[in-house]
PDB file with SEQRES, HELIX, SHEET and CRYST1 records, atoms N, CA, C and O in Angstrom:
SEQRES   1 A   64  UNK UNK UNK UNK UNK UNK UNK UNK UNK UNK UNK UNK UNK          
SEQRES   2 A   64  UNK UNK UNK UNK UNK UNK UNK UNK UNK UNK UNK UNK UNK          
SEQRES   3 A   64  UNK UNK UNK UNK UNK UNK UNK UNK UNK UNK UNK UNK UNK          
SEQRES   4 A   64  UNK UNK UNK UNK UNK UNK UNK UNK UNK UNK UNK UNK UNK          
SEQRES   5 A   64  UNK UNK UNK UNK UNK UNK UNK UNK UNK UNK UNK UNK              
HELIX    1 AA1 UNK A    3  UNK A   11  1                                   9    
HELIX    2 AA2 UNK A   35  UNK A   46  1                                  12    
SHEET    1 AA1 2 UNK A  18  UNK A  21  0                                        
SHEET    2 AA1 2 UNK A  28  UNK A  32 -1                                        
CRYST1    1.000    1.000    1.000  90.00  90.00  90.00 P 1           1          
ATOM      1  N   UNK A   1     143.216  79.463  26.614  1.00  0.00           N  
ATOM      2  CA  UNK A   1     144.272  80.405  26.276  1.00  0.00           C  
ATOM      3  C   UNK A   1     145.475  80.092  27.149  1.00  0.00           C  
ATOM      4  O   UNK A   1     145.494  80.135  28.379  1.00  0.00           O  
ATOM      5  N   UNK A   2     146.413  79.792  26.391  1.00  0.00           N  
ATOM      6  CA  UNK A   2     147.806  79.911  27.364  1.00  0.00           C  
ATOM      7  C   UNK A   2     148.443  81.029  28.005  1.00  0.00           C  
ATOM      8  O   UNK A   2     148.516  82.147  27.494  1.00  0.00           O  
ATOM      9  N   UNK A   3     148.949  80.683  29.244  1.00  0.00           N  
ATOM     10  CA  UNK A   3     149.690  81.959  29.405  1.00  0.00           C  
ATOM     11  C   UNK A   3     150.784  82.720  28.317  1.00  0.00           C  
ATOM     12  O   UNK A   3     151.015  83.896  28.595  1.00  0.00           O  
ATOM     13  N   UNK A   4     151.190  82.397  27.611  1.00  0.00           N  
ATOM     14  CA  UNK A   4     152.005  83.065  26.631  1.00  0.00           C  
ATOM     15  C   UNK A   4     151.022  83.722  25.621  1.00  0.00           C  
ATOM     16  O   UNK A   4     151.384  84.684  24.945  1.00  0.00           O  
ATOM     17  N   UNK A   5     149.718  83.167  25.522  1.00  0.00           N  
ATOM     18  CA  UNK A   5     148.758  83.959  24.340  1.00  0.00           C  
ATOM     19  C   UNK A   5     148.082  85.367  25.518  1.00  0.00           C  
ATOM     20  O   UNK A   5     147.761  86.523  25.242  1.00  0.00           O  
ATOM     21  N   UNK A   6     148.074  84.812  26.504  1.00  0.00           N  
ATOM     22  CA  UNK A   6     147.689  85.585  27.405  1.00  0.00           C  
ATOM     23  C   UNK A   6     148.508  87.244  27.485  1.00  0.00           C  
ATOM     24  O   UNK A   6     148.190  88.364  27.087  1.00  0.00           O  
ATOM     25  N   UNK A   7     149.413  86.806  28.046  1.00  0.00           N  
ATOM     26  CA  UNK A   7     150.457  87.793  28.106  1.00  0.00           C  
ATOM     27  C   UNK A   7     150.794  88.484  26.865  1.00  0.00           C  
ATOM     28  O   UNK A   7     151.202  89.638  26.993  1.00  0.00           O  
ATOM     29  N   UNK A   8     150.681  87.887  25.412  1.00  0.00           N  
ATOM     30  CA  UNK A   8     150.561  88.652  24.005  1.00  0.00           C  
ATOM     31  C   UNK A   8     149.093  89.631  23.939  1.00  0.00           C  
ATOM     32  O   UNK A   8     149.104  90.744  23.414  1.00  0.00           O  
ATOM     33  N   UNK A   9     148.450  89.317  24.258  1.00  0.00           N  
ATOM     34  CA  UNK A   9     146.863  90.029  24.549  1.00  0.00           C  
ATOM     35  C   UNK A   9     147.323  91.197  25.301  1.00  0.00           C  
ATOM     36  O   UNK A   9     147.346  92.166  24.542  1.00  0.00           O  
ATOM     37  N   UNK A  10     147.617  91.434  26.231  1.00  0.00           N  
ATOM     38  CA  UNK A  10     148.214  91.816  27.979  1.00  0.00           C  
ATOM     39  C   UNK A  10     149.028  93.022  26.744  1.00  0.00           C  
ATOM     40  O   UNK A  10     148.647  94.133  26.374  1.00  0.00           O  
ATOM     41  N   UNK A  11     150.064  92.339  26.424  1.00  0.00           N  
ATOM     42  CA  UNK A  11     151.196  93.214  25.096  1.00  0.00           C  
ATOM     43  C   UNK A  11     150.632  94.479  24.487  1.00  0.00           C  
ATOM     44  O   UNK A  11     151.106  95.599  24.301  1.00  0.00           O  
ATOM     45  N   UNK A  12     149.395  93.890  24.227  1.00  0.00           N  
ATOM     46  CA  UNK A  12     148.806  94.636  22.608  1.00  0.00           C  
ATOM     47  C   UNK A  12     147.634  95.251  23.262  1.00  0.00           C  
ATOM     48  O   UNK A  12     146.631  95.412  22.567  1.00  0.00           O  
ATOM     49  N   UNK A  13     147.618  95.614  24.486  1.00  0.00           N  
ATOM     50  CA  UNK A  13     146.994  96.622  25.170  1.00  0.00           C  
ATOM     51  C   UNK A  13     147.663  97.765  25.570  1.00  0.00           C  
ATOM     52  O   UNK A  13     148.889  97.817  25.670  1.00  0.00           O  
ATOM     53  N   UNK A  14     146.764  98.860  25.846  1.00  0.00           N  
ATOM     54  CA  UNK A  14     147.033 100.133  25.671  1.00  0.00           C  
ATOM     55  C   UNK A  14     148.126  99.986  27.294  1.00  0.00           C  
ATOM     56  O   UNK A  14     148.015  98.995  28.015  1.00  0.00           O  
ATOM     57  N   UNK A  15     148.897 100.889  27.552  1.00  0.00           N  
ATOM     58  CA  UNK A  15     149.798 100.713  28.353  1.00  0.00           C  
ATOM     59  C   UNK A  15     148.923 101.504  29.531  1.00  0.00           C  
ATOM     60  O   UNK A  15     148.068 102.289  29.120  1.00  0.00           O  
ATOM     61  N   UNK A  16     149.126 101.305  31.347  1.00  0.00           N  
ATOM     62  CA  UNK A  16     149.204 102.146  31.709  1.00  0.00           C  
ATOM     63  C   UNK A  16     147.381 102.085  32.273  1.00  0.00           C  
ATOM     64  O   UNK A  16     146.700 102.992  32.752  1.00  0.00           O  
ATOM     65  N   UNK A  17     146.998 100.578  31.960  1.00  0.00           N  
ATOM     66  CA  UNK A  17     145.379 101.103  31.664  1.00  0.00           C  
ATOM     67  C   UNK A  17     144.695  99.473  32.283  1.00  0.00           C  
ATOM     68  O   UNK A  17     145.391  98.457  32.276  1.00  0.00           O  
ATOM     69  N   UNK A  18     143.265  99.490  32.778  1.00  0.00           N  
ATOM     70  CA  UNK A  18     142.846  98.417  33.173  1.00  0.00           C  
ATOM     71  C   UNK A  18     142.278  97.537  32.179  1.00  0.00           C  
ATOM     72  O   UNK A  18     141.336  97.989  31.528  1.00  0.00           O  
ATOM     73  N   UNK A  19     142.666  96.392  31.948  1.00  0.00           N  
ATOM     74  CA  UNK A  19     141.946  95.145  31.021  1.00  0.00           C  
ATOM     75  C   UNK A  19     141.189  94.237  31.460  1.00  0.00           C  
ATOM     76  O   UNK A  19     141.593  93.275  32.113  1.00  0.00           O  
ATOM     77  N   UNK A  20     140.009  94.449  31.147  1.00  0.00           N  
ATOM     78  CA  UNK A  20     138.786  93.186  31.602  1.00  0.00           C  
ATOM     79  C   UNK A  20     139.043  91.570  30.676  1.00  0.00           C  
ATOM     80  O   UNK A  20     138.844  91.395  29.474  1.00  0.00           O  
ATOM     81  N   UNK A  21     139.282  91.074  31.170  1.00  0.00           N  
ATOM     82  CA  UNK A  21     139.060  89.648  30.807  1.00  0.00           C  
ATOM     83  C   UNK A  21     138.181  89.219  30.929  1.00  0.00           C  
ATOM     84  O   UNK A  21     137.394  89.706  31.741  1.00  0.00           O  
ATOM     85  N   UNK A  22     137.880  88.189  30.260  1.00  0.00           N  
ATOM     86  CA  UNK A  22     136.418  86.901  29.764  1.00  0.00           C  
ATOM     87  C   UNK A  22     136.526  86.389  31.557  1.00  0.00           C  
ATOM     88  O   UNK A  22     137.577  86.408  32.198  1.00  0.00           O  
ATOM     89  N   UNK A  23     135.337  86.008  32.036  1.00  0.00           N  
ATOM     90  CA  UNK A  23     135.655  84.825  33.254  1.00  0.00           C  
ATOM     91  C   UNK A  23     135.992  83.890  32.911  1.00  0.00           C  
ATOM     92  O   UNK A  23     135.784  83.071  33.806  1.00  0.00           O  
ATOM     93  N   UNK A  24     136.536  83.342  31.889  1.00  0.00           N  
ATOM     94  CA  UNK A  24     137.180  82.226  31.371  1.00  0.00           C  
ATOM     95  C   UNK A  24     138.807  82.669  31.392  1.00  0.00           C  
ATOM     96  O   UNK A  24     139.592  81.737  31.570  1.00  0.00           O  
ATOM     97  N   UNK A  25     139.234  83.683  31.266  1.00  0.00           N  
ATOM     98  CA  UNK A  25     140.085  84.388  31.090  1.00  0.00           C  
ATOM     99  C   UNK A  25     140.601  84.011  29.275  1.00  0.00           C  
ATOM    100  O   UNK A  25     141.818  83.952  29.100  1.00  0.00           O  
ATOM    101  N   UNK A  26     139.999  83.857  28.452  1.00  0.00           N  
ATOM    102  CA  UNK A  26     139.976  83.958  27.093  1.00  0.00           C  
ATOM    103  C   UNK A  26     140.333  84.728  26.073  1.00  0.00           C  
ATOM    104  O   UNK A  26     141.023  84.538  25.071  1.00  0.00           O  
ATOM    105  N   UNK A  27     139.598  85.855  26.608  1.00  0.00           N  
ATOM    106  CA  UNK A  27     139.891  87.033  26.153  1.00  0.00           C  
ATOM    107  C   UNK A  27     139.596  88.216  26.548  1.00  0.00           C  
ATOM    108  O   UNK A  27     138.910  88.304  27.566  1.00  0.00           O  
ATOM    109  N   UNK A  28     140.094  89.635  25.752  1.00  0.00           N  
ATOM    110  CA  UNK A  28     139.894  90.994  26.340  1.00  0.00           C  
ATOM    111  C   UNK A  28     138.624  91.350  25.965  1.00  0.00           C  
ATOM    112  O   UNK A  28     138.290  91.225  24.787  1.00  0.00           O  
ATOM    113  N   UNK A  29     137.839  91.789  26.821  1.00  0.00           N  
ATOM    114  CA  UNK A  29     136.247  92.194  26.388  1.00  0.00           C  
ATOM    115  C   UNK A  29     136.285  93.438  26.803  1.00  0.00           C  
ATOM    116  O   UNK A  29     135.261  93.968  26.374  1.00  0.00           O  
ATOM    117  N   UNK A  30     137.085  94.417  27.580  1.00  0.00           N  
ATOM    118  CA  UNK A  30     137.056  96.050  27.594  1.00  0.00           C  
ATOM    119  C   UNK A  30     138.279  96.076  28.099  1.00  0.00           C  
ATOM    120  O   UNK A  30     138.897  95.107  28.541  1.00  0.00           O  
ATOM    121  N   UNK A  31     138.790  97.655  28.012  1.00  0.00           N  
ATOM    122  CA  UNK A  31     140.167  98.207  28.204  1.00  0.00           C  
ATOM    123  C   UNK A  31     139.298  99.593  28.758  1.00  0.00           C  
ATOM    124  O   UNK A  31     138.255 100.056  28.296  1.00  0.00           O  
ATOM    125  N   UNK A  32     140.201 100.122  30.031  1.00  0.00           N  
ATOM    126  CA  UNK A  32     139.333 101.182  30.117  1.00  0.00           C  
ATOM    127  C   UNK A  32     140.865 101.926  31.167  1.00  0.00           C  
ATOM    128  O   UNK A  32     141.742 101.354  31.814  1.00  0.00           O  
ATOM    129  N   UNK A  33     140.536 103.667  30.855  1.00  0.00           N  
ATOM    130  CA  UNK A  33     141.575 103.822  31.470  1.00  0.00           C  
ATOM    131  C   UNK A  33     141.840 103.831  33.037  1.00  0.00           C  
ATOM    132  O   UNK A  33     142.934 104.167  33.489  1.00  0.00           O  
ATOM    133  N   UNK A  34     140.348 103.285  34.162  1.00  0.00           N  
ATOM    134  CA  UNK A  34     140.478 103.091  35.414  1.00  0.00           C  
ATOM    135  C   UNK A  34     139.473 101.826  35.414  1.00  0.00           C  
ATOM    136  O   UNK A  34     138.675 101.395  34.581  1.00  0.00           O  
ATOM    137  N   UNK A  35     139.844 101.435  36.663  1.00  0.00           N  
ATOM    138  CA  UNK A  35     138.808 100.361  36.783  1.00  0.00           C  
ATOM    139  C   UNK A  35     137.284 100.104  36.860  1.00  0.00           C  
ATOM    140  O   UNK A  35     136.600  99.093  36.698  1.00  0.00           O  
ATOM    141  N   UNK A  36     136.985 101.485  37.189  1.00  0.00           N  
ATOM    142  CA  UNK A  36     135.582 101.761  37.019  1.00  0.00           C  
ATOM    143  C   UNK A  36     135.348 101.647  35.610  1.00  0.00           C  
ATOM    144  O   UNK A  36     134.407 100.921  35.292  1.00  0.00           O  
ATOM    145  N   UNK A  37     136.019 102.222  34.668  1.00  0.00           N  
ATOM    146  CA  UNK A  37     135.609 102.568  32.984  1.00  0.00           C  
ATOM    147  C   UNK A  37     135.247 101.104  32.744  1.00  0.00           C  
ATOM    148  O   UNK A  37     134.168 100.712  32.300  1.00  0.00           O  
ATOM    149  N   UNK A  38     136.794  99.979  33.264  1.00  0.00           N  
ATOM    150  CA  UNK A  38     136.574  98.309  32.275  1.00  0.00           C  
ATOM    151  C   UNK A  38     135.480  98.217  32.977  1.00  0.00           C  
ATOM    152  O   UNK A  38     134.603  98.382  32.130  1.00  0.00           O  
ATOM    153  N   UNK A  39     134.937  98.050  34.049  1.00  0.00           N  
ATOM    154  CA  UNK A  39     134.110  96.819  34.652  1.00  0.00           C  
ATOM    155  C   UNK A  39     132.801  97.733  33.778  1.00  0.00           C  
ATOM    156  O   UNK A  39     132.000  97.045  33.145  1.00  0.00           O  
ATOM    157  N   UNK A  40     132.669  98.871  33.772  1.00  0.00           N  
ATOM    158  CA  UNK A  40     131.129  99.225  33.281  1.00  0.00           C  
ATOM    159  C   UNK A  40     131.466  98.634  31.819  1.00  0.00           C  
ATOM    160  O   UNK A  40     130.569  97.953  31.322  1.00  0.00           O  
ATOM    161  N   UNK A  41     132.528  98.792  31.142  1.00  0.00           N  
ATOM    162  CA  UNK A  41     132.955  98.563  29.908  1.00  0.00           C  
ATOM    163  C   UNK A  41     132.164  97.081  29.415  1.00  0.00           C  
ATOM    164  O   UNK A  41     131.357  96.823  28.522  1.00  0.00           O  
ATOM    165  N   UNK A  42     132.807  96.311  30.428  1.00  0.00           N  
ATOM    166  CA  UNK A  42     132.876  94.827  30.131  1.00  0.00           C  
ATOM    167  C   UNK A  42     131.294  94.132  30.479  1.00  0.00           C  
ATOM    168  O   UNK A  42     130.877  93.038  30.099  1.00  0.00           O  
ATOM    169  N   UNK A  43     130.458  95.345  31.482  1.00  0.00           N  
ATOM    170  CA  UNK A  43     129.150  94.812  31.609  1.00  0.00           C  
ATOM    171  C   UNK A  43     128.758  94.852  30.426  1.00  0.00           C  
ATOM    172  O   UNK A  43     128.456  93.835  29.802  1.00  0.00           O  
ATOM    173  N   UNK A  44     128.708  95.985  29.967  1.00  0.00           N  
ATOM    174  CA  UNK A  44     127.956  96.562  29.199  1.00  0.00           C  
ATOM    175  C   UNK A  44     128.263  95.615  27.008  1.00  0.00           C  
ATOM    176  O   UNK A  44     127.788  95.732  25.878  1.00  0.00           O  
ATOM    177  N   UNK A  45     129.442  94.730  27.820  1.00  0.00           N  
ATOM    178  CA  UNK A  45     129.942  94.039  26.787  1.00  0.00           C  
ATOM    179  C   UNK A  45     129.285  92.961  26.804  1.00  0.00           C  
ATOM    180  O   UNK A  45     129.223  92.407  25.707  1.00  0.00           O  
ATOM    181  N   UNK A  46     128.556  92.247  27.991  1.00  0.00           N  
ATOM    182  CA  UNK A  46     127.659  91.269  28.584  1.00  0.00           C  
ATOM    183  C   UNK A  46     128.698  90.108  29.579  1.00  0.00           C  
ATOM    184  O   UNK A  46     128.500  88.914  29.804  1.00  0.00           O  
ATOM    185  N   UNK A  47     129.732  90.928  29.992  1.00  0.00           N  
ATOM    186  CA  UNK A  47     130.566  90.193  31.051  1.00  0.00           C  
ATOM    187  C   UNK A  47     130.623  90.554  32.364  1.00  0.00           C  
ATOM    188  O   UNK A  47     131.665  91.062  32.778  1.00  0.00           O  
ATOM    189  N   UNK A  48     129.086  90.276  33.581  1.00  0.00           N  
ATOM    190  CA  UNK A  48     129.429  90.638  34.416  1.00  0.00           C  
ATOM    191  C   UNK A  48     130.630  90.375  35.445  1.00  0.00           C  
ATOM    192  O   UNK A  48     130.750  91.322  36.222  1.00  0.00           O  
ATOM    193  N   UNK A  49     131.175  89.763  35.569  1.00  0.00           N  
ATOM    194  CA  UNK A  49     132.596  88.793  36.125  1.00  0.00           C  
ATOM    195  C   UNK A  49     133.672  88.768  35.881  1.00  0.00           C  
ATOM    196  O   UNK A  49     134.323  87.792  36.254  1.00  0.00           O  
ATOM    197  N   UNK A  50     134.480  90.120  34.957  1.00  0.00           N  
ATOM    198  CA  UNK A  50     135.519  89.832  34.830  1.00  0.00           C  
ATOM    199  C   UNK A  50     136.694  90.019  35.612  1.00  0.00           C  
ATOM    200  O   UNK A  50     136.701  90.610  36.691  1.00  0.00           O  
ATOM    201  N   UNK A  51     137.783  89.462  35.007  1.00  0.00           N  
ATOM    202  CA  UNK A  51     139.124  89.168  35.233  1.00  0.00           C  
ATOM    203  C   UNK A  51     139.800  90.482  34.997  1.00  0.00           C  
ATOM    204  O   UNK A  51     140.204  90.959  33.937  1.00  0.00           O  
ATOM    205  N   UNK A  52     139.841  91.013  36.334  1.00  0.00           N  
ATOM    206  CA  UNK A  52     140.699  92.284  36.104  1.00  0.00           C  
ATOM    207  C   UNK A  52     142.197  92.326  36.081  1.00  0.00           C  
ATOM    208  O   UNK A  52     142.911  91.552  36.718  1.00  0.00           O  
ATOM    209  N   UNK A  53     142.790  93.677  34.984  1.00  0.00           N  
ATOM    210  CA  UNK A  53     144.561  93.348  34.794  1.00  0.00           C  
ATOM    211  C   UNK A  53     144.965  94.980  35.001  1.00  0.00           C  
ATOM    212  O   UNK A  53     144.157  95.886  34.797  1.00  0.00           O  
ATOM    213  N   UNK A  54     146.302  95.180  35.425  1.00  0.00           N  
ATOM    214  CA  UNK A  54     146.825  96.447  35.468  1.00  0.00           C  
ATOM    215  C   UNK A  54     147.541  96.930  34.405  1.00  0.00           C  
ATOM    216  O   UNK A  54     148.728  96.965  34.729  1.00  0.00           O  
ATOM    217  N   UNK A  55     147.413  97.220  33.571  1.00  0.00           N  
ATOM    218  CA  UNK A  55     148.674  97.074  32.428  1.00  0.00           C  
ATOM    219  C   UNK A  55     150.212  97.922  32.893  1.00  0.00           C  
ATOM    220  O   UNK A  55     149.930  99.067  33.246  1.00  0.00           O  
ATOM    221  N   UNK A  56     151.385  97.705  32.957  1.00  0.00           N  
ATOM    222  CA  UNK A  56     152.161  98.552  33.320  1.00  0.00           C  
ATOM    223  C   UNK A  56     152.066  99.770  32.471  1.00  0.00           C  
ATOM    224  O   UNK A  56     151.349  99.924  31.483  1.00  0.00           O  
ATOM    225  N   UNK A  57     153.174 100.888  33.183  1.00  0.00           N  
ATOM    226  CA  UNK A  57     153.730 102.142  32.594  1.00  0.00           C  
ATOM    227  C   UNK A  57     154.406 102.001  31.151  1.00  0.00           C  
ATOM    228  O   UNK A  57     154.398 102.914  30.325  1.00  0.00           O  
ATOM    229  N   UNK A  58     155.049 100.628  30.925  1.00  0.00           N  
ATOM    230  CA  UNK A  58     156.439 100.621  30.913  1.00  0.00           C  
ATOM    231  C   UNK A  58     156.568  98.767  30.665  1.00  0.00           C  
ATOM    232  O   UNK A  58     156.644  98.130  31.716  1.00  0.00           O  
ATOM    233  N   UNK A  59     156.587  98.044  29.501  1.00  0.00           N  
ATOM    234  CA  UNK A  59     157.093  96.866  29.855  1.00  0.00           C  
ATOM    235  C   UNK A  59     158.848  96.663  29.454  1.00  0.00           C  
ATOM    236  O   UNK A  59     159.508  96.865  28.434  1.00  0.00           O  
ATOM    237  N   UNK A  60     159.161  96.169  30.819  1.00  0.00           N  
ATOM    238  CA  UNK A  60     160.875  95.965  30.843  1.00  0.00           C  
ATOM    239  C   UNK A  60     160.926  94.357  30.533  1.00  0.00           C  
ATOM    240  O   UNK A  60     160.025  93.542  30.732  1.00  0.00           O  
ATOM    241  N   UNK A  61     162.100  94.149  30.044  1.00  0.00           N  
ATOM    242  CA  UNK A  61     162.755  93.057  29.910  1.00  0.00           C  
ATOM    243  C   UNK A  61     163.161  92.079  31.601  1.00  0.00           C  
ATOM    244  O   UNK A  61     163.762  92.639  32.518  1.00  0.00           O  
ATOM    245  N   UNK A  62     162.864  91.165  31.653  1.00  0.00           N  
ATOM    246  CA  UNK A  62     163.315  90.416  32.971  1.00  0.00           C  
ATOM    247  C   UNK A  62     164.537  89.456  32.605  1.00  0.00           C  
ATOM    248  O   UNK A  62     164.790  88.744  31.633  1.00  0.00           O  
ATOM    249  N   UNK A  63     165.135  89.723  33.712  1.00  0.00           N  
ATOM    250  CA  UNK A  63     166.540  88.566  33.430  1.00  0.00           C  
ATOM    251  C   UNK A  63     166.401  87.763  35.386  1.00  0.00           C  
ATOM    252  O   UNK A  63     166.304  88.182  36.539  1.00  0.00           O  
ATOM    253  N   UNK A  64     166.466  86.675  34.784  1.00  0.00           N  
ATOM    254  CA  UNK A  64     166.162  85.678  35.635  1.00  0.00           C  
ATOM    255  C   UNK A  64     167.298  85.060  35.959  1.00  0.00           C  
ATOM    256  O   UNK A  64     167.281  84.104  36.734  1.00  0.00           O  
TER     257      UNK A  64                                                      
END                                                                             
């Protein structure tokens, strides 16, 4: 997965909320609204190892 497919995944998650990733970082295998919820989420998905994400409040535009 590229970072740009990555970050579209990242997008199309609930805002505001923790995202378990594959240990491959591949894909989203639970969304949970604290970090306790994904990781039981993502066991229970058969991913003990994942790749934890914060989702913002709020995604802003960056000017570089």
């Amino acid at each position: 997965m590229s970072t740009d497919e990555r970050f579209e995944a990242l997008k199309s998650a609930p805002l505001d909320s923790c995202v378990a990733f594959s240990e491959d970082e591949t894909k989203i295998v639970a969304v949970g609204a604290t970090y306790d919820e994904a990781v039981k989420k993502s066991e229970s998905a058969g991913v003990s190892d994942p790749v934890l994400v914060k989702t913002p409040k709020a995604w802003y535009p960056v000017a570089v």
